[in-house]
C-alpha positions as CSV (number, residue, x, y, z in Angstrom):
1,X,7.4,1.3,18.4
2,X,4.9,4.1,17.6
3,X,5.2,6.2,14.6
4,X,5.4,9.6,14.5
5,X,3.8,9.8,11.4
6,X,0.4,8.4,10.3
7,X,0.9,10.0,6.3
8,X,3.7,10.8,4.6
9,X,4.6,11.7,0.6
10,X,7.8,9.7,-0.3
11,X,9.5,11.6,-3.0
12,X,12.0,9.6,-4.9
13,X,14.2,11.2,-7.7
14,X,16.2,9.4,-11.1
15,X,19.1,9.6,-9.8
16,X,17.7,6.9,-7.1
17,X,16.1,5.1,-9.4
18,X,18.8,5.1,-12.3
19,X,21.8,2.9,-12.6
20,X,25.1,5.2,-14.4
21,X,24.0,4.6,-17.9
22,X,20.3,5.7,-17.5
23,X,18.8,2.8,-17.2
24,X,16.3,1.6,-14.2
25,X,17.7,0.2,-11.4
26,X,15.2,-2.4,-10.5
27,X,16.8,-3.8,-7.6
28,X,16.8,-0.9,-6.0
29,X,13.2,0.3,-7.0
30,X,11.9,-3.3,-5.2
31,X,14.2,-2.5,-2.0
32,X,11.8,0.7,-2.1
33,X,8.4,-1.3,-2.4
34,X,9.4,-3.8,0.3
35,X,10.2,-0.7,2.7
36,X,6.9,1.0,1.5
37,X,4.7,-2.2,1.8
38,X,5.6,-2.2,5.5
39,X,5.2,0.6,6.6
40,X,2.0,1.2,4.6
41,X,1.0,-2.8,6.5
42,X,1.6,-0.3,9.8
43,X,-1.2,1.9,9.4
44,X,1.2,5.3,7.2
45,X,-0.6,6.4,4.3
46,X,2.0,6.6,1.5
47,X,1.9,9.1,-1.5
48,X,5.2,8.2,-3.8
49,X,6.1,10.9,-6.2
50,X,8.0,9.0,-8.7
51,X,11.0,10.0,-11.4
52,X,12.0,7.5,-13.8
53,X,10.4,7.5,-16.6
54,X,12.3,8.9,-18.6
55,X,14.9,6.4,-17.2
56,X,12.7,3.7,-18.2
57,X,12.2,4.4,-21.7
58,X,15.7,5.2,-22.5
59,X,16.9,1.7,-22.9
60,X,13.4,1.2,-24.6
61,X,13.6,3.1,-27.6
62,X,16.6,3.9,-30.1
63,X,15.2,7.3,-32.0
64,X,16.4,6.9,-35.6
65,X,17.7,10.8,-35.6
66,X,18.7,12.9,-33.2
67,X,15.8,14.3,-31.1
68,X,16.1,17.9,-29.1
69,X,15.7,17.4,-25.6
70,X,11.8,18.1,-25.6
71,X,10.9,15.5,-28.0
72,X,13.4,13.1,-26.0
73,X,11.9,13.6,-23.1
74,X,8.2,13.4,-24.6
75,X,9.2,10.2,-25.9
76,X,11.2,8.5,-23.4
77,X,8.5,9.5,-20.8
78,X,5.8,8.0,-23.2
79,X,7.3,4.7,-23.4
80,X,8.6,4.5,-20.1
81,X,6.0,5.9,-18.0
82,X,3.6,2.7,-18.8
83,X,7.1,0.3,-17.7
84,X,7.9,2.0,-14.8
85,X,3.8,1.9,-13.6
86,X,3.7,-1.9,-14.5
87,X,7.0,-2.5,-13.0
88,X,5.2,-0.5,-9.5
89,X,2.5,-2.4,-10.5
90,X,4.0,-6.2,-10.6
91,X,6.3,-5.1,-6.9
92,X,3.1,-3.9,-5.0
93,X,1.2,-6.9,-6.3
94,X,3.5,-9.1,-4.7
95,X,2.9,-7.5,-1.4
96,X,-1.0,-7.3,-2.3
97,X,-1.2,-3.4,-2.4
98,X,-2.9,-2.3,-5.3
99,X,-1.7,1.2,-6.4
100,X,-2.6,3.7,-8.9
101,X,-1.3,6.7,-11.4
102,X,-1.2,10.0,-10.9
103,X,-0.3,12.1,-13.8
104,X,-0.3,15.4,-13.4
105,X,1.1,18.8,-15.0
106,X,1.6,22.2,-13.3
107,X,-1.3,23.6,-15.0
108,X,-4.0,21.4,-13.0
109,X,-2.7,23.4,-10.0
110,X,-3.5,26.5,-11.6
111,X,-6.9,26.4,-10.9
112,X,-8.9,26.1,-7.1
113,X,-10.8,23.8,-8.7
114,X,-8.5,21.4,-10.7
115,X,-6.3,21.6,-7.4
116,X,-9.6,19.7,-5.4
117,X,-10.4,17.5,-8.0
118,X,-6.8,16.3,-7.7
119,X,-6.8,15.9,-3.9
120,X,-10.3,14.4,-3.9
121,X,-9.2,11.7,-6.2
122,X,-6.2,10.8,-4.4
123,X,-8.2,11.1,-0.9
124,X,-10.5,8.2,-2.4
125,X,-7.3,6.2,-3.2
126,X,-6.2,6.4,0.2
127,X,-9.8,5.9,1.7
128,X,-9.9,2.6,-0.1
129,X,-6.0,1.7,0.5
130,X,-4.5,2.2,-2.8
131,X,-1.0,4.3,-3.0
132,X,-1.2,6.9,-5.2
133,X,2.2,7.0,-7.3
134,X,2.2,10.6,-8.9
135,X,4.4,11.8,-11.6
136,X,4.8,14.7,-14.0
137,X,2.9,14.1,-17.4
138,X,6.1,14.6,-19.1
139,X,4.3,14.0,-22.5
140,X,2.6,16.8,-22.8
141,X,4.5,19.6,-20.3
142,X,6.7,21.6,-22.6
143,X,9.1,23.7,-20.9
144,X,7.4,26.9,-19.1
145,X,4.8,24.6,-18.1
146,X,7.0,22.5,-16.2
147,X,7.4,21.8,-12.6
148,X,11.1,22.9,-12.1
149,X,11.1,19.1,-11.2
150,X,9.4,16.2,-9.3
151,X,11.1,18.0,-5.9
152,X,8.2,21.2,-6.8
153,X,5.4,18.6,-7.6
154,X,6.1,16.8,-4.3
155,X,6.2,19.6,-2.0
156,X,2.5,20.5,-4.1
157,X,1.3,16.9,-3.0
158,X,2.9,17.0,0.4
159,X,1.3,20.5,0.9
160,X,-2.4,19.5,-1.1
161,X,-3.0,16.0,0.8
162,X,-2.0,17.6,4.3
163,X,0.6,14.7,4.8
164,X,2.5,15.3,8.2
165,X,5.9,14.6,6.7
166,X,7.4,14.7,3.3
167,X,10.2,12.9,2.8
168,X,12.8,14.0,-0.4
169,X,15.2,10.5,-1.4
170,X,18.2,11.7,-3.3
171,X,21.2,10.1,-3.7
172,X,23.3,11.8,-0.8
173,X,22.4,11.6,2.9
174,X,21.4,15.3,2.8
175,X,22.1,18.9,2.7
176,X,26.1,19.4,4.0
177,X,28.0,22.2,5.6
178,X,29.9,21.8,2.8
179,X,30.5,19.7,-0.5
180,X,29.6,16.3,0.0
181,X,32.6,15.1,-1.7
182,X,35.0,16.9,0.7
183,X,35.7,14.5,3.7
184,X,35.3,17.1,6.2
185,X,32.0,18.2,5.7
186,X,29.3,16.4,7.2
187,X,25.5,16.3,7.1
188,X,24.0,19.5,8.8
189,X,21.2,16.8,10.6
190,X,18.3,19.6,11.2
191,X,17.7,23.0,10.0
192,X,15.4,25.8,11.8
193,X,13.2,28.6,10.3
194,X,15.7,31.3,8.7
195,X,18.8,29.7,9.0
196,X,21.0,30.8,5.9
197,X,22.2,27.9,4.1
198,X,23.0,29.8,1.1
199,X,27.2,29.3,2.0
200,X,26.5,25.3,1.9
201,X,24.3,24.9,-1.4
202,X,25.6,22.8,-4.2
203,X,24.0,24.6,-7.2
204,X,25.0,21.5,-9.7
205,X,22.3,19.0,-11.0
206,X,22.0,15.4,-10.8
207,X,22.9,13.8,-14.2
208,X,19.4,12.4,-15.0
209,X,17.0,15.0,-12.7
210,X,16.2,18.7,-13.6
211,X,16.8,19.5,-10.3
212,X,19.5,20.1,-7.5
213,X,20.1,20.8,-4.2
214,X,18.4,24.6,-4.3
215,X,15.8,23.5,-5.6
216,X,15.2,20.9,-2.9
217,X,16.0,23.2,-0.1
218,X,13.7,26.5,-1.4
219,X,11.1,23.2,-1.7
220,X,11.7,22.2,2.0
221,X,11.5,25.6,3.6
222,X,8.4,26.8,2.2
223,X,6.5,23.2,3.0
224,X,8.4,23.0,6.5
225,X,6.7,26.7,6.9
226,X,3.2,25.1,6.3
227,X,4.1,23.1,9.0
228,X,5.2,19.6,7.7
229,X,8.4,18.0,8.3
230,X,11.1,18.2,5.6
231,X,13.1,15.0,5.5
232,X,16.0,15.0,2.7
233,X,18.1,11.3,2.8
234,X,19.8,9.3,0.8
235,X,17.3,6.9,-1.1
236,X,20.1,4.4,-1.8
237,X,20.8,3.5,1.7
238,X,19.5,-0.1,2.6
239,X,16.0,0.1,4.5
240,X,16.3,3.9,5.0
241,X,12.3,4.7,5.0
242,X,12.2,2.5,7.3
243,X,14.6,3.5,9.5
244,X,13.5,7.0,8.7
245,X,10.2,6.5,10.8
246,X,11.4,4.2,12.8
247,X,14.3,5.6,14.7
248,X,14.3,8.6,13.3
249,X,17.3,10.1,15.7
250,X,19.7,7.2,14.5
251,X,19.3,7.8,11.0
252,X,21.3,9.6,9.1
253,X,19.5,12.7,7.0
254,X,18.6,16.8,6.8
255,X,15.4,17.4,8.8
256,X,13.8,20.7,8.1
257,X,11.8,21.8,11.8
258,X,8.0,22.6,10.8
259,X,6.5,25.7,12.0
260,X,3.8,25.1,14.3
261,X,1.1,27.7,13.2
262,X,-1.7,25.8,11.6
263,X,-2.1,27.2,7.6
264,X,-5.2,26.9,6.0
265,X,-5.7,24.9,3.3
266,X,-6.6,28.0,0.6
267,X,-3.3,29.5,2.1
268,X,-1.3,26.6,1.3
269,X,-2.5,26.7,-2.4
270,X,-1.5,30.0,-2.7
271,X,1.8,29.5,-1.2
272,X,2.6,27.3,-4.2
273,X,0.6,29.3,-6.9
274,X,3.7,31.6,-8.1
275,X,4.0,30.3,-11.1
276,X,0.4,30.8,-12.3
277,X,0.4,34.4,-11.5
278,X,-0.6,36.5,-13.7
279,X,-0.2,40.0,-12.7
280,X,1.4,42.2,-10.2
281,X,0.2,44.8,-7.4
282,X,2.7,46.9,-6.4
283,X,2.1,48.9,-2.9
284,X,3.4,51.5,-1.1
285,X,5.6,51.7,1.7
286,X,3.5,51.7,4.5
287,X,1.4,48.8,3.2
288,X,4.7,46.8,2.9
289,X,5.6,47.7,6.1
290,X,2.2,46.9,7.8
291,X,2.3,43.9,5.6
292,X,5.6,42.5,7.0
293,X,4.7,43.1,10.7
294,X,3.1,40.8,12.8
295,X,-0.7,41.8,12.2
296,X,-3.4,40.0,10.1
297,X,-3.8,42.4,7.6
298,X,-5.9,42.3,3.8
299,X,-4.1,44.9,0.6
300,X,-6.9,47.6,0.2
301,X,-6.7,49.8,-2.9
302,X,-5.5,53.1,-0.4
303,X,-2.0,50.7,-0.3
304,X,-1.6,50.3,-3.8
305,X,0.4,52.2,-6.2
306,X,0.1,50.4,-9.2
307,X,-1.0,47.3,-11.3
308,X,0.9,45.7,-13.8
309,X,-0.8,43.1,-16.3
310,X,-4.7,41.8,-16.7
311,X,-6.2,39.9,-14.5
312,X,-10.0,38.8,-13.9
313,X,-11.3,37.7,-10.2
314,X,-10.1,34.9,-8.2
315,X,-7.0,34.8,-10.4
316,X,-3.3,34.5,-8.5
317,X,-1.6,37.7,-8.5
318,X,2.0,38.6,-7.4
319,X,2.3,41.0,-4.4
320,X,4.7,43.5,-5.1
321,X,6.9,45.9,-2.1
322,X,7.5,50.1,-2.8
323,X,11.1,48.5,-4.1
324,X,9.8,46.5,-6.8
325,X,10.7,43.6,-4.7
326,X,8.1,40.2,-4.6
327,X,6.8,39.8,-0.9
328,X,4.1,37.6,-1.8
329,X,1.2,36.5,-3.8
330,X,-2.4,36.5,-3.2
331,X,-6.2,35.6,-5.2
332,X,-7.7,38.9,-6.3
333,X,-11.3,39.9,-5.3
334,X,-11.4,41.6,-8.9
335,X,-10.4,41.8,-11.9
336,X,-7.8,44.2,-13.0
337,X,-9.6,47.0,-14.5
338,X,-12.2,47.7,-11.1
339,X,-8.9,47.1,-8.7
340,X,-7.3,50.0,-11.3
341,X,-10.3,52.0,-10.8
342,X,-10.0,51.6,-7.0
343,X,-6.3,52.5,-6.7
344,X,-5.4,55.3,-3.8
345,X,-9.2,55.2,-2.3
346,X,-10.4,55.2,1.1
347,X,-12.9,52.7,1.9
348,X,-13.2,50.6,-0.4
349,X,-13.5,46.6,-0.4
350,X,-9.8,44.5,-0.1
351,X,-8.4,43.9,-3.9
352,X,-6.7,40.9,-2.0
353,X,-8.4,39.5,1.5
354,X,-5.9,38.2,4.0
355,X,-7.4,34.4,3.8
356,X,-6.1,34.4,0.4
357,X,-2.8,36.1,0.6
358,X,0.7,34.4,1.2
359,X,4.0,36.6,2.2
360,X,6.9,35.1,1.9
């Protein structure tokens, strides 16, 4: 049967990969590889995005006084990053795939050029058949620097590597029109642009991820608006990638609709580039309102009211409404001080060109 996918990012969180008392589940970690290893033997490029190390190094190590949770983490991902890579290691071997690592922090998105660097080296990978497995570098990200968890850095990959699906394993079959424990709510099966979920979100956490259902839907929305499919399912279900790609109507899961306007590739950066911003530009009405129609439109200095923070050229900015409201963020054509100099005048150059802006 053909596939309707030809390269996909597999996300798959701890709470797949973790048994109840925070150890690794290794049976169900090889179920995983054996799905991957076929399809990857049927022509999908595969990106995994994996939790578990922490996981992994929690039945490692037995700290002799009681740690606070950033040097746990630091050392449990330490540890049990290098078992969980060799265990991924030892299961693709079997299947001769070789694979490689991919650690990674929120700050090497920060930059344009970190961001190609990363893609290019896991283009290679792919060019020469090797599945990247990409994970936080838990070691060193202390907490403002990190990824609110592996559901951001996958919708970064999924968005980054141009992948046509990405596909989120949790360990429930997807998002529900209600809780999942109550047995009248079922699995809402596929979700169109602006359809309000906020009456069905679950905001509790898994017990071993950072993250929970919010997270994972904000996630799918904006990469399902860059026009990749959003798959959310339950990673514990026997042969489900599988199934997944292969009868995709039978299976049970959440599928976010893509949009189908291309986005460039700059665009798509900047989409995910909030959280390096590092000033604002606040506009006036009728830039907001020109900025929210329908047109292709650039923020010249004649729109702007004011700028908050410093900021030097090519940096990410946040993209402020008349309300004090955040409609977007964009890469500035200057740096702080000329776009302050510029503010209210008539034709001058864009502070932020429409290539490089993103409105939510």
């Amino acid at each position: 049967m053909k596939q309707e996918f030809t390269r996909i990012a597999v996300k798959v969180g701890s709470n797949v990969l973790t048994r109840r008392d925070g150890t690794l589940d290794v049976t169900r970690m090889s179920a995983l590889v054996d799905q991957i290893a076929e399809l990857h033997k049927s022509g999908v490029e595969i990106i995994l995005i994996s939790s578990g190390a922490v996981a992994s190094g929690r039945s490692e190590v037995h700290p002799q006084k009681k740690l606070d949770s950033v040097d746990q983490r630091q050392l449990f991902s330490a540890v049990g990053q290098a078992k969980l890579i060799n265990r991924y290691y030892e299961l693709f071997r079997e299947h001769n795939i070789p694979v490689g690592q991919v650690l990674t922090t929120k700050e090497s998105f920060g930059t344009r050029r970190h961001y190609l660097n990363q893609k290019n080296c896991m283009t290679v990978m792919l060019e020469n058949n090797v599945i990247p497995i990409v994970n936080e570098n838990d070691t060193i990200s202390v907490s403002e620097l990190m990824f609110t968890d592996n559901d951001e850095l996958s919708g970064l990959i999924a968005s980054m590597m141009d992948t046509q699906a990405l596909i989120i394993l949790s360990n429930i079959d997807g998002i529900y029109n209600g809780s999942p424990s109550d047995p009248n709510s079922s699995v809402i099966r596929k979700i169109g642009h602006g359809k309000d979920l906020s009456n069905y979100i679950q905001t509790t956490k898994s017990s071993f991820g950072r993250g929970g259902m919010l997270t994972k839907t904000n996630i799918a929305r904006k990469v399902a608006d860059e026009g990749i499919t959003v798959i959310i399912a339950n990673g514990k279900r026997d042969n489900i990638l599988v199934d997944l790609l292969q009868h995709p109507e039978e299976t049970l899961c959440t599928r976010f609709i893509p949009s189908d306007e291309p986005v460039s590739s700059v665009k798509k950066w900047i989409a995910h580039s909030e959280g390096f911003a590092k000033g604002e530009i606040h506009i006036n009405a009728c830039a907001t309102e020109v900025l929210n129609s329908e047109k292709a439109v650039s923020i010249l200095p004649i729109g702007i009211t004011h700028i908050e923070g410093e900021f030097e050229k090519d940096d990410i900015v946040r993209i402020m409404d008349f309300q004090g409201n955040q409609i977007g963020v964009g890469k500035v054509n200057c740096d702080s001080k000329q776009a302050q100099e510029a503010i209210g005048k008539h034709g001058k150059k864009p502070v932020v060109h429409y290539d490089y802006l993103y409105i939510e």
